[in-house]
N, C-alpha and C positions, 0 to 999 in steps of 0.2 A: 423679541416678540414680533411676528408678524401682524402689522396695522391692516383693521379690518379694510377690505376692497368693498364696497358697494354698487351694486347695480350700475347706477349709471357712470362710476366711474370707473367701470369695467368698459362697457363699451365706450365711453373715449380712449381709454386707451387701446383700445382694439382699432376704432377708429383711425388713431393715430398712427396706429402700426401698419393700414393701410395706406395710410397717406405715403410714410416713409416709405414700403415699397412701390407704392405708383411714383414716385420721387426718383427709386432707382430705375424702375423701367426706364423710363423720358430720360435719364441721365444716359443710360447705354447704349438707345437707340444710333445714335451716330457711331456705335461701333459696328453695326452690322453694314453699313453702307460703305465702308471700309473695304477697300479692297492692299490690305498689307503686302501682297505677293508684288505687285506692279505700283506700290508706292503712289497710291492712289489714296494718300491721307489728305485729312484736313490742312487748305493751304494757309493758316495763321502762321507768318513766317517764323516767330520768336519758338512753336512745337518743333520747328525743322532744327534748330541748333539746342531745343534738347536733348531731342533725339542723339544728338551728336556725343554732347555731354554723358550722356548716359551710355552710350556704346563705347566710348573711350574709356570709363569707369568703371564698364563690366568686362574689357577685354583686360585689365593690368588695373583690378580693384586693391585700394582704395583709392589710385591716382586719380588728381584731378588736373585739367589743365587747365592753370591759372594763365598763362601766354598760349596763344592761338595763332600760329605763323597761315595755318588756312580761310583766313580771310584779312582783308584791311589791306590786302599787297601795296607799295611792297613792304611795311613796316611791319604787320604783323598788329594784333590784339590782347591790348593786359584787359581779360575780365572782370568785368563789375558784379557776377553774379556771384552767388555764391554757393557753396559743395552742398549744400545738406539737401536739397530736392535733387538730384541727381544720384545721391546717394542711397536716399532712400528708396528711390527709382531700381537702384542697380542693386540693393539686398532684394528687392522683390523679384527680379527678374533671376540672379542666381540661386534664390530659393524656386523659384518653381522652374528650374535648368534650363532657362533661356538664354542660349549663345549665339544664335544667330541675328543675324541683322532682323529678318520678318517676326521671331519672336521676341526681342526686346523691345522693338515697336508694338508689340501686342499686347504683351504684360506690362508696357510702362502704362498704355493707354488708356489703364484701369484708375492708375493714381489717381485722379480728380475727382472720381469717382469714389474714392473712400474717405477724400478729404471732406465732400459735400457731405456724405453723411455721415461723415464724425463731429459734423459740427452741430447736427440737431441736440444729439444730450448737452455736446455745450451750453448751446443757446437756453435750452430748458434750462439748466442748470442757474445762470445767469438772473430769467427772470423772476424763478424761484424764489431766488433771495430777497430779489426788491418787490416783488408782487405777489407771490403767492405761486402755488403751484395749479389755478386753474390760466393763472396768465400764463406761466409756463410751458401749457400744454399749446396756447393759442400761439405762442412764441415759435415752438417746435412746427405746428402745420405751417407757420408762415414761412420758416426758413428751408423747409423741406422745399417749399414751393415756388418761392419766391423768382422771379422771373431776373431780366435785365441782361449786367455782365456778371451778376452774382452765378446763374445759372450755368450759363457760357462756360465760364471759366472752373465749375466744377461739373463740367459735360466730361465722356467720354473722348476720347482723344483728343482734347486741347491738353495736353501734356507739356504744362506751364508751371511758371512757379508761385503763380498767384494764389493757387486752391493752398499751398503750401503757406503762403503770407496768412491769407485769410483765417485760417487756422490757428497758426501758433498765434496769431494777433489777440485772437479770439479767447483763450486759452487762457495769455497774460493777463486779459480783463475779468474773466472769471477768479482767477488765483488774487488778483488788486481787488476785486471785490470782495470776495470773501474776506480778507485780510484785515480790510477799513470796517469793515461792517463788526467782526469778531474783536476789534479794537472797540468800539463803539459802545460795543454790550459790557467794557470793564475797564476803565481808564487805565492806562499804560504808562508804567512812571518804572522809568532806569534803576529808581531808587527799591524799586520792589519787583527782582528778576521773575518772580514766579509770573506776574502780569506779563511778563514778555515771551515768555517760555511756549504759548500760542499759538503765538504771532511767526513764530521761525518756520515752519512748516509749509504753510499755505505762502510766506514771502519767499522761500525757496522756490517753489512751484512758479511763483509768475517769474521770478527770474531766470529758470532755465528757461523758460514759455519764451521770454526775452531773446536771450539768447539763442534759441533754435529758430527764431523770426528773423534777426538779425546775419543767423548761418546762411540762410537762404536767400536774405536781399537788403542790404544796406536800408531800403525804404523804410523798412517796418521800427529805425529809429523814429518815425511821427510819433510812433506808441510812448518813446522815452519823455517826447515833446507833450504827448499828453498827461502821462503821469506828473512832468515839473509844473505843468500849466495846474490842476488839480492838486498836488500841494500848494502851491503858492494861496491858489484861495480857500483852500481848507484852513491853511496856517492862517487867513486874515478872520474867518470865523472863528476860529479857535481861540485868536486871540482876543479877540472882542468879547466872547465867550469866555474868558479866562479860563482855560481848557488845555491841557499840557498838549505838545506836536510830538512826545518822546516818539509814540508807534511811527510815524511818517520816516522820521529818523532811522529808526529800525528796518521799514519796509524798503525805502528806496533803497539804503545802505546795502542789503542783501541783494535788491536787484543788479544794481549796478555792479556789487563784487562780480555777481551772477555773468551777467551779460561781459564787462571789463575779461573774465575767465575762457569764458568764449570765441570774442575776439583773438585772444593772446592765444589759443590753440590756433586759431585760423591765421593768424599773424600779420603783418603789414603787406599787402598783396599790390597796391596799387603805388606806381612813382607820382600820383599825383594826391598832392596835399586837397583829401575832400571827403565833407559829410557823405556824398552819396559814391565812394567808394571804399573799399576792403584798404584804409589807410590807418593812419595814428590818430586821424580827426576822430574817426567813432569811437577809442578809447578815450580820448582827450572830454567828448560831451556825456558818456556815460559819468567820466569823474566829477564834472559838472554838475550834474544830478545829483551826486551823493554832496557834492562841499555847498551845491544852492540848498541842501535840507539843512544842514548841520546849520547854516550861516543864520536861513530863517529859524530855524531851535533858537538856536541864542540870541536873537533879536527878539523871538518871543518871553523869554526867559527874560532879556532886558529891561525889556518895554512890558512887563507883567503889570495891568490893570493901567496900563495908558496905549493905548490900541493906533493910536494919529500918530504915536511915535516913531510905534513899530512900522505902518505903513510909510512913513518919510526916512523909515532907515532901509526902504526896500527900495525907494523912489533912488535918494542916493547912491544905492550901491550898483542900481543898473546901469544909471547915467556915467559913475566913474569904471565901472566894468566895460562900458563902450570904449568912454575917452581912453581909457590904460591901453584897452587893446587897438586902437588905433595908430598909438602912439609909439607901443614896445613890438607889437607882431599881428599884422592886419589877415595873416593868413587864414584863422583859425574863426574871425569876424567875417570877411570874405567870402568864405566857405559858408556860413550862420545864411550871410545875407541869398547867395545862392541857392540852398537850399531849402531858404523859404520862397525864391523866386521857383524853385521845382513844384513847390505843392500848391502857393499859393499865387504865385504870379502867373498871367495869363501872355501864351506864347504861339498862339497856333497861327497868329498871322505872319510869325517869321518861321517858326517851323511846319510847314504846314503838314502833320502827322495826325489822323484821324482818332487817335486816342487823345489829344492833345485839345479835342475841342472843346469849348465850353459848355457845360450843364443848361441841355434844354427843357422848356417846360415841358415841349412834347416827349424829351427822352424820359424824365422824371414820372408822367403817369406810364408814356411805355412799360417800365420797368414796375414799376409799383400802382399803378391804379389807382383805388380808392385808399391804400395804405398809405400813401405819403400825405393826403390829406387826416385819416385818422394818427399819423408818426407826429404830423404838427400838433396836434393839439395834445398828445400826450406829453411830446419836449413843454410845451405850456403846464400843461396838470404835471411833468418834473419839477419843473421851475416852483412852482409853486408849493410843491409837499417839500420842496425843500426848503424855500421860503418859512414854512409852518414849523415843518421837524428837524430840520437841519439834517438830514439821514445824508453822511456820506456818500453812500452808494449812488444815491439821487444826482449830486454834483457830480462824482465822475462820470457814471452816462450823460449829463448833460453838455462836459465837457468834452469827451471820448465822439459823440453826435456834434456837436458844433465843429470841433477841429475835422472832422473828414469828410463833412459835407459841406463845409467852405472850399477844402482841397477839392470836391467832385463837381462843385459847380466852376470851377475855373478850370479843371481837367477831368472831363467825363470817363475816363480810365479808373480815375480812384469810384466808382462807383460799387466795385466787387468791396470794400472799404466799409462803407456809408450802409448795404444794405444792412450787414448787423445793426447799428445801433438803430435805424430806419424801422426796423422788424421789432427792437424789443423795446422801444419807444407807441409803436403802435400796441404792441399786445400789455402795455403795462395802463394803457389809456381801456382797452377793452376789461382786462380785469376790474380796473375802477369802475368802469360801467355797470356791474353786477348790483353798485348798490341801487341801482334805480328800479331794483324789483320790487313786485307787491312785499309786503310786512313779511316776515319769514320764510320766502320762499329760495334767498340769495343774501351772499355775506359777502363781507366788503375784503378786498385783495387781503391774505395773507390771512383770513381769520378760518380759511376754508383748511390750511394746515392744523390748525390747532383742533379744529374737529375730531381729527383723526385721535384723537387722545380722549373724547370724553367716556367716559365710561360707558358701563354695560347699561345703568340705571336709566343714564338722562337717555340712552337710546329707544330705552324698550318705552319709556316716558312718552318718547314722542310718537312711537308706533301705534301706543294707546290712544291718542288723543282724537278727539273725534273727527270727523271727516278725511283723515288721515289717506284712510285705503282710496276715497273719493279723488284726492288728489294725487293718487300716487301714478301704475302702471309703468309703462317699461321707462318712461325717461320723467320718471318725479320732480327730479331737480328744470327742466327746460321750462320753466315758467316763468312769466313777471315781464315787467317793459325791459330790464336790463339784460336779462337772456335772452330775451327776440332782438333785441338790437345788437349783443354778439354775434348770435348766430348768423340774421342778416348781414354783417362785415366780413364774418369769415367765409359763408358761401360766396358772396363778391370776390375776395379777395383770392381764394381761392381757387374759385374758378377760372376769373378771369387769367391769374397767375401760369394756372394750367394748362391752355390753351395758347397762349403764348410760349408756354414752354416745349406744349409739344408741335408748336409749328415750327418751333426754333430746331429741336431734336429730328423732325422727319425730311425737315430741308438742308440738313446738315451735309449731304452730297451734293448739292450745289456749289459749294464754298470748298471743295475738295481743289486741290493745286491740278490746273489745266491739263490734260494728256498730250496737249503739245507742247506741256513744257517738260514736260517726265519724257516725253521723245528724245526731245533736243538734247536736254541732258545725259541722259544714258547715252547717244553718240557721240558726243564732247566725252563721256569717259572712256569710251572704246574707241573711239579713233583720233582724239588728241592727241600731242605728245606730253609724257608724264612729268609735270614740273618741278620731281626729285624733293618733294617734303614728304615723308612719311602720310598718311594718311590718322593712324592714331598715334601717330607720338614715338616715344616722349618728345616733348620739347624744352629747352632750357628757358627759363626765365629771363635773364641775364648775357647779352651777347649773344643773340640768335643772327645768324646771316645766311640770307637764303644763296642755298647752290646758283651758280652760274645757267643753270638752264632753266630756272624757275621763271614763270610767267604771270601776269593777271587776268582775267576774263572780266568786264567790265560791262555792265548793265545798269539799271537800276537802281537802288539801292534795296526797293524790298525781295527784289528776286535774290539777293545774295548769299540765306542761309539756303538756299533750296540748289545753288549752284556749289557751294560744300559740300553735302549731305548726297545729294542724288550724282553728282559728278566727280565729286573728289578733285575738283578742282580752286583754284580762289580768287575768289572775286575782290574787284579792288575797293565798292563798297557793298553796306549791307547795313539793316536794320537798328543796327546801333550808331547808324550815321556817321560811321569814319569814311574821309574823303567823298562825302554826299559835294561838297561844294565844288568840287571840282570834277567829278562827275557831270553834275549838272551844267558846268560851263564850257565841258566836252560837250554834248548834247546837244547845247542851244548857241554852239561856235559857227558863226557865217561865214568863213572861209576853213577851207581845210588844212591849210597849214597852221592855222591855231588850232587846232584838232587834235592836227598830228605833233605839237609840242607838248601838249596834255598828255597825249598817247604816252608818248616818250617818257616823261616825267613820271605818271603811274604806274610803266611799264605793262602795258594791257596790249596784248598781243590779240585775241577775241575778242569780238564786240556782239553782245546779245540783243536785239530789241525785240520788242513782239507791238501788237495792236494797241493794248493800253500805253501804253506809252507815249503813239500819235493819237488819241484820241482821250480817253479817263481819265490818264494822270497826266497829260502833258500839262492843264494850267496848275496844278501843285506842282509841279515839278519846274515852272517857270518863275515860281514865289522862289524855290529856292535859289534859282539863278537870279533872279535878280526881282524881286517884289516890285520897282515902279513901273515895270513892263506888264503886271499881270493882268490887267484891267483889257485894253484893246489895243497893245502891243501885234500881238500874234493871230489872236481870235479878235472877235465882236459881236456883240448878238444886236443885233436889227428887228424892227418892228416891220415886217412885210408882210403887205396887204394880198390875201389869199385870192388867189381866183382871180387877178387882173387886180385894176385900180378900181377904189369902191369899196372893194372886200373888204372884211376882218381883219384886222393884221393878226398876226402871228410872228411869235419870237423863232428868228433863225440865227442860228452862230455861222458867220462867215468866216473864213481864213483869209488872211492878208496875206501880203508879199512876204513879208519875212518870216514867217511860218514856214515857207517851202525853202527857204534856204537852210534852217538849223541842219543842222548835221543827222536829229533824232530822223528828222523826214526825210533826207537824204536817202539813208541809210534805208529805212524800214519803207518807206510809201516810192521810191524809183529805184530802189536797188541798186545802188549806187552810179545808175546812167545817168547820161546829160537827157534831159524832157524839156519839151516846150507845149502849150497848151496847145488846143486845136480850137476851143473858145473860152471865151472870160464872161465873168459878171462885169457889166456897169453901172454902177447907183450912185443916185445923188439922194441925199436925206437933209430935213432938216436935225442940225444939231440941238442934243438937249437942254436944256437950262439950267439943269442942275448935275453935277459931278458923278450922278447913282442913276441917271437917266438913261432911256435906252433910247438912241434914233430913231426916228419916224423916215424909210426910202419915200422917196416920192418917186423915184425913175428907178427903173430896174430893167436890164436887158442884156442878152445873150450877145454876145461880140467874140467877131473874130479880134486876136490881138490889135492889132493894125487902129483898127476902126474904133475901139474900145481907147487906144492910149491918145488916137486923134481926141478924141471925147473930152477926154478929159486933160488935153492940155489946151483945149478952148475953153473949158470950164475955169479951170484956174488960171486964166488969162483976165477973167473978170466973174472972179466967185461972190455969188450973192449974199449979203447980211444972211446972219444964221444958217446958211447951208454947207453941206460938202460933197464932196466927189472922191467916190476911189475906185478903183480896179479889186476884185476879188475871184475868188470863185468857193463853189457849193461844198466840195471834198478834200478830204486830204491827200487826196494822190490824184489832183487835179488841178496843177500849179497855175499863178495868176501873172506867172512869167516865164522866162526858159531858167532855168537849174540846170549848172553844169555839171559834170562826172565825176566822182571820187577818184581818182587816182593809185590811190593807194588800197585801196579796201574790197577785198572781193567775196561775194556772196558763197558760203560752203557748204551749207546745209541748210532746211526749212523741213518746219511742221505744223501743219495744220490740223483742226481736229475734225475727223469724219463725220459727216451727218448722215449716212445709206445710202444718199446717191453720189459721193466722193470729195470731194475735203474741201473744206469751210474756208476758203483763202484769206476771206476778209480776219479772221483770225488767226493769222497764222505769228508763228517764234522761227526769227531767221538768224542764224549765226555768218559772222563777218570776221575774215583775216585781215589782220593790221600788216600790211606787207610793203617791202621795198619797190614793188614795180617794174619791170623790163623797160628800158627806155628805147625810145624808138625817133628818130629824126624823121618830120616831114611836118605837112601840110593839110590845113584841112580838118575833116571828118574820120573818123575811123569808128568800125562798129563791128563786133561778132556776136553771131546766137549765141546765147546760153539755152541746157534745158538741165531745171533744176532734178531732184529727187523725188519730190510729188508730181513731174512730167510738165511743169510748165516752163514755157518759153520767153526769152529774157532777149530781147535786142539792147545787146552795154554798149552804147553810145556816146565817143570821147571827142570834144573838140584840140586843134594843138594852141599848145602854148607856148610863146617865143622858137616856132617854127621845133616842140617836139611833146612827142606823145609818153607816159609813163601810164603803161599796161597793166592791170592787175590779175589779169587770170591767163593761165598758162594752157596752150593748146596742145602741148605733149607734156608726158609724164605727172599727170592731174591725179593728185592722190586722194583727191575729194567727189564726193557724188552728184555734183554739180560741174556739169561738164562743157565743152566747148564743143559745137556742134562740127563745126572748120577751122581753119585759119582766121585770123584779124583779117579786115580787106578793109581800104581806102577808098572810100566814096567817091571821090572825085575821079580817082586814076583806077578805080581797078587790082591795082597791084594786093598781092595776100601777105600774109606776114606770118610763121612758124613762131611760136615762142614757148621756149623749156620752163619747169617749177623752178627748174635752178637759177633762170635769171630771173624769173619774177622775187625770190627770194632776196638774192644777190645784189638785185637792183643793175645787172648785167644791160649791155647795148645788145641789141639785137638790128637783123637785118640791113648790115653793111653788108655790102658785097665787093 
């Protein structure tokens, strides 16, 4: 029988059906500012190595490549991710006969987009059961809408595997809910199979949920983490309750088969013993799940109607469950400890990774607004109906919301995570609110379902009744304090949700990966030499050794899926931070023969660097070399009085000395020439008082070298209580010293991005050959024009060392478009100098005669 619809809860749902399509609108908008043809996508580096994923999967389906010899040079990458978002990527793309590169990127870049709104019925669904279906409804507009990285992440071309986590995460907790709840309504005793018969159904459903979370990312064990943690204190109610655990028993047992099944198709993929990879640890804590149910059954069984028992036979078995495993096999403890240091330990000052950061106030109402303050007080009205009713379903959301908004306050990444329970924590606080209407006009969560069942009689009862028609009109039911105080939450929330989302949707072309780096790269793949790996595969697992001609390109580390993907070539690191550290101490290396040992050792023939690199990420990137230099090592930011002495001051970042030596500025800000300045900064300041203080200059002034280093070694001949003196200067390619020549390294290519009256230098991505050098005997200076590719002119400027010169750009047979205007000539004498590619390759003598 078709339950009667009602006026006004027709138009909610119609309402709602609006929202969800304004939901999908704001969702696709960043696919139109997509330009596919010229790989002009969203630059979120982890989209570039799906992409990858997915075009390996659709060229030789259903392969996956668990080993990745195209990046991590020279060792190569055992993946932590896992086949099933890729997968499901690549049935969609060979169903709608996507083979090409432009349209697997165009049909993948929809997924996210069907994840977000597949998860509205979810969420409906969800708080349906604990609240009624007008919370429900409020549940669905919020998640349709909801801002943050929830939004983000199920956007239009972020083609990630989050909207995939979020999902099946989502999924398992509906199928757990249901499960607890359907237990609830009928106690479950092993001894009377029909009671269990169920219960098998809906605990199937969350364990394949389970398991399809877990295909896609080792993470989505929190979920397992939450389900043990929600047994555990059901089983301590239960037993205090004197209340059988058999269901729990039942439930977890089928997850775990469920999830343990799943694994064991995907099978042992990683050589490293860990929770957070494709290992025997994820089988090993799924069993764990099932033998901690069985263990508390029977200690509830034990301990029946002595409850302090069972809680001291829980207290012991943890405490000798440590010591055992500390004592027979720390690995599998180790790994425990780890992978609560992932979710729960806070790391961004060693790593410093922008998802990594800690949960701010400001990001919290960012993302949620007036919702995170109504999400709290509904975990409080959780707390408490659970408190009163003891409703399981109450405690696992309470739990399911504390476990992932601990993890997002110590790692702002798990927020995509947090907004679920966040959302159906607030709409289960609004449905409660209904009771606060006048006398009949509104009923309290979950009594609005049962409506739907009263007869014809009590209906027409009421239609009779007098005043009836008075209060009716097109929205009868919006009346009373606790209707206007929904409705005022959800228009807040809403709105504001929505305009954040579509600021986030229409400036999505912003955050698109740079046109000078989609340059630079596409020339590195047409005019490199090919480093003999296959581009898709196959690749062996087991004993891979790269060909004798294979090479690294070495940049970065977040540039490195975008040097895969757009170049086909491999980068030595990348995003998942293999060889980050060593990278980074190529980088920030102050001579170049430690440089050039790094070089060697990673094998990086190409050196990439662009603008961010000296400038945005150069202090992250100096945490990673070395964190007690981060502070005023390289940079300093000074309090300078604007407009002469008197002024305001004003915060400036100076560059020190050793800033213009790392190798990063070397490289990118002189082009690998020897520079000396033409003038310096000279300041004196008083120093701070405190470790987090900034300097106050008192002197500040323009010097030639000379005059400037005189300065300041009378200064520190007799430096005053509390003050100091250094040498700086304003820019980064405006040294505070002379900086000598790279030797080895010569400039090949550059791109800048055009602004209509001709390209953005200060922007620009310049490519660098790691090269042997022509060696040349003499004295002195030596220097030849360069003029690059964009037409600018390059004076490479070499001092000798122990009476000899090692040249790196060759003035005949120059296969690059960067070229040498003449001969080498020696400053002093005059004399020109010829030099072939073949000896700068060679590392050949040139010009004996």
């Amino acid at each position: 029988m078709i339950p009667h619809l009602s006026k006004p809860r027709l138009i909610v749902l119609i309402a709602l059906a609006a929202v969800i399509l304004i939901s999908l609108v704001l969702r696709v908008l960043p696919w139109f500012q997509m330009d596919f043809e010229t790989l002009r996508l969203l630059g979120d580096p982890d989209v570039w190595y799906n992409y990858r994923q997915i075009e390996i999967m659709v060229s030789d389906f259903p392969r996956y490549a668990w080993f990745d010899p195209m990046t991590a040079y020279p060792v190569g990458k055992h993946l932590d991710w896992g086949p099933l978002f890729p997968l499901i990527a690549s049935v969609l793309c060979l169903a709608a006969g996507a083979g090409s590169r432009v349209a697997i990127i165009s049909v993948s870049s929809w997924l996210p987009v069907l994840f977000g709104i597949l998860m509205i019925p979810v969420v409906f669904l969800i708080v349906r059961l604990i609240a009624g279906w007008k919370a429900g409804i409020i549940a669905a507009f919020f998640i349709a809408v909801v801002s943050g990285e929830y939004f983000y992440r199920t956007m239009a071309g972020v083609v990630d595997h989050h909207a995939a986590e979020i999902f099946f995460s989502t999924v398992f907790c509906l199928c757990y809910i249901y499960t607890i709840r359907r237990a609830s309504e009928q106690e479950t005793d092993f001894r009377n199979p029909a009671s269990v018969l169920p219960l098998l159904i809906p605990a199937g459903l969350a364990g394949i949920a389970l398991a399809a979370g877990l295909a896609v990312m080792p993470t989505v064990l929190i979920f397992a983490l939450i389900a043990a943690l929600y047994t555990l204190f059901q089983c301590i109610r239960n037993t205090f309750q004197g209340k059988r655990n058999d269901y729990l028993v039942i439930l977890n047992g089928i997850i775990a088969a469920c999830a343990i099944a799943g694994l064991a198709i995907i099978g042992p993929r990683s050589p490293v013993y860990s929770l957070t990879t494709y290992s025997p640890a994820l089988i090993h804590a799924c069993i764990l799940l099932l033998c901690g149910t069985i263990l508390l059954w029977v200690y509830s069984l034990a301990a029946r109607e002595k409850p302090w028992v069972f809680i001291g036979l829980i207290i012991g078995t943890i405490a000798a469950a440590i010591v055992a495993s500390l004592v027979i096999d720390t690995s599998f403890f180790s790994s425990g400890v780890n992978v609560f240091s992932t979710f729960f330990g806070q790391s961004y000052g060693e790593f410093p990774i922008e998802e990594l950061k800690p949960w701010s106030l400001w990001g919290m109402w960012g993302s949620f607004n007036i919702g995170i303050i109504i999400a709290a007080i509904g975990f409080v009205l959780l707390a408490y109906r659970f408190w009163k009713k003891g409703c399981p379903a109450h405690l696992f959301v309470l739990v399911w919301g504390a476990v992932v908004v601990l993890a997002t306050i110590q790692h702002s990444r798990f927020e995509y995570y947090s907004a679920v329970p966040i959302v159906i924590s607030a709409a289960f606080f609004l449905g409660y609110a209904f009771i606060f209407d006048e006398p009949g006009t509104a009923a309290k969560p979950g009594s609005a379902a049962s409506s739907d069942h009263k007869g014809k009689k009590e209906r027409k009862k009421r239609k009779d009744m007098p005043g009836a028609k008075s209060r009716g009109g097109i929205l009868p039911n919006l009346e009373g304090t606790g209707t206007s105080f929904v409705l005022a939450c959800v228009v807040i929330f809403c709105g504001a949700s929505l305009l954040s989302d579509y600021s986030v949707a229409t400036t999505a072309g912003n955050a698109l990966i740079p046109q000078q780096w989609t340059g630079v790269l596409e020339w590195i793949e047409d005019e490199t030499p090919d480093p003999g790996v296959p581009y898709l595969g196959p690749y062996p697992s087991e004993g891979w050794e790269y060909p004798p001609e294979s090479y690294g390109v070495l940049s970065w580390w977040d540039y490195g899926h975008w040097i895969t993907f757009v170049s086909g070539r491999i980068p030595v690191t990348n995003p998942f931070q293999d060889n980050v550290r060593s990278a980074s101490a190529y980088f920030f290396a102050a001579t170049e023969p430690a440089a050039n040992r790094l070089a060697d050792r990673l094998g990086a023939r190409y050196i990439i660097t662009d603008w961010k690199m000296v400038e945005s990420k150069f202090p992250a990137m100096v945490v990673w070399y070395n964190s007690s230099l981060a502070d005023t090592y390289y940079l300093q930011e000074f309090l300078v009085p604007a407009g002469g002495e008197g002024g305001n001051p004003t915060r400036v970042t100076l560059y020190k000395a050793p800033y213009y030596q790392t190798m990063v500025s070397r490289l990118h800000n002189f082009d690998g020439s020897m520079t000396g300045p033409d003038t310096v900064v000279y300041l004196e300041y008083d120093t701070p008082r405190t470790r987090s203080g900034i300097p106050a200059v008192t002197r500040y002034e323009v010097l030639d070298p000379v005059s400037a280093r005189g300065m300041l070694a009378r200064f520190e001949a007799d430096p005053p209580d509390g003050k100091g003196a250094l040498i700086t200067n304003t820019g980064p390619d405006a040294s505070a010293d002379t900086v000598s020549a790279l030797r080895h390294y010569r400039l090949v290519y550059e791109q800048a991005e055009e602004d209509g009256a001709g390209y953005n230098l200060s922007q620009s991505v310049k490519v660098f050959e790691y090269v042997q050098g022509a060696e040349l005997e003499g004295e002195g200076v030596i220097e030849v024009t360069l003029e690059t590719n964009l037409g600018r002119t390059i004076i490479y400027r070499q001092e000798s060392v122990d009476g000899t010169f090692i040249l790196p750009y060759a003035t005949r047979d120059n296969p690059y478009p960067v070229k040498t205007a003449g001969p080498y000539r020696l400053v002093d004498t005059g004399r020109t100098v010829e030099v072939t590619d073949q000896a700068v390759r060679e590392g050949s003598a040139v010009g004996r005669e």
